[in-house]
C-alpha positions as CSV (number, residue, x, y, z in Angstrom):
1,X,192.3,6.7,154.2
2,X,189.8,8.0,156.9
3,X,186.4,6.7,156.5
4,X,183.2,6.8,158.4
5,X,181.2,3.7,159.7
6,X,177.6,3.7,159.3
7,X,174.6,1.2,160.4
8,X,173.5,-0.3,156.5
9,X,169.8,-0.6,158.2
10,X,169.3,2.7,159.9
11,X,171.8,5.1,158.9
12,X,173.2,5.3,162.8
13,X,176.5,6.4,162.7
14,X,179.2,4.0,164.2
15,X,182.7,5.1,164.3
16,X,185.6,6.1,162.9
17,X,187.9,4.0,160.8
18,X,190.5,3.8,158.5
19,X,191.1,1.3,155.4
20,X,193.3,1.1,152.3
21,X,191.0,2.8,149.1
22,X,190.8,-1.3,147.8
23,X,189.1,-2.3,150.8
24,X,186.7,0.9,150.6
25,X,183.1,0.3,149.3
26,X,180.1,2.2,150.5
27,X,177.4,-0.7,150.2
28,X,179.3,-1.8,153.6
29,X,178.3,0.6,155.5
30,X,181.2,2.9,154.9
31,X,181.8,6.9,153.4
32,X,184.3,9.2,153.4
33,X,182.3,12.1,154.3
34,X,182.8,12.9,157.8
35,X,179.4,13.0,160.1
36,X,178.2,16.5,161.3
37,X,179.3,18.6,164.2
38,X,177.4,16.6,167.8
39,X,174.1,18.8,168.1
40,X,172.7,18.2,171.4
41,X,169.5,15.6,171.3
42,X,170.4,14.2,167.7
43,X,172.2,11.6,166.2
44,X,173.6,11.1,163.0
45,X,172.0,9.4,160.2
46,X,173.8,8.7,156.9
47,X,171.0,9.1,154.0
48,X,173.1,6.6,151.2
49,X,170.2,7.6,149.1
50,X,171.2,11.2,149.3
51,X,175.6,10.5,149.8
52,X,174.9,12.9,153.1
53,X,174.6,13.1,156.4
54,X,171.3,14.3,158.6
55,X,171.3,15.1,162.4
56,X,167.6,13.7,163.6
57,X,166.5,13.6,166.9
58,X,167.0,11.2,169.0
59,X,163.3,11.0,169.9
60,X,162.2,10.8,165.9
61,X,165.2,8.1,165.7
62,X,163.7,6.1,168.4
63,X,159.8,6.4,167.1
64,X,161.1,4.9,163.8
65,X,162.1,1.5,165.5
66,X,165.6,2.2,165.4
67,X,165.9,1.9,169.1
């Protein structure tokens, strides 16, 4: 299946992947929801907390430490 890397720490989006649904387990760092459309200035941040994906601005990503 197609699945979606994310950083477990900030949220960053990493990549595309795919894996067999055994090996799947969000607490990795991995989702099957598929990041937002690029916008321009943001990146995407997966909010676990939530099961979604927000697009934040590179500049608030950076003030956050996340640099």
């Amino acid at each position: 299946m197609r699945v979606y890397r994310y950083n477990i720490v900030s949220g960053l989006y990493e990549g595309a992947d795919f894996c067999e649904d055994r090996e799947f387990n969000e607490n990795d760092g991995i989702t099957t929801l598929a990041p937002p459309t690029a916008i321009p200035g943001h990146v995407a941040v997966f909010a676990a907390e939530l099961c979604r994906w927000k697009p934040i601005p590179i500049e608030e990503f950076e003030k956050a430490g996340n640099a």
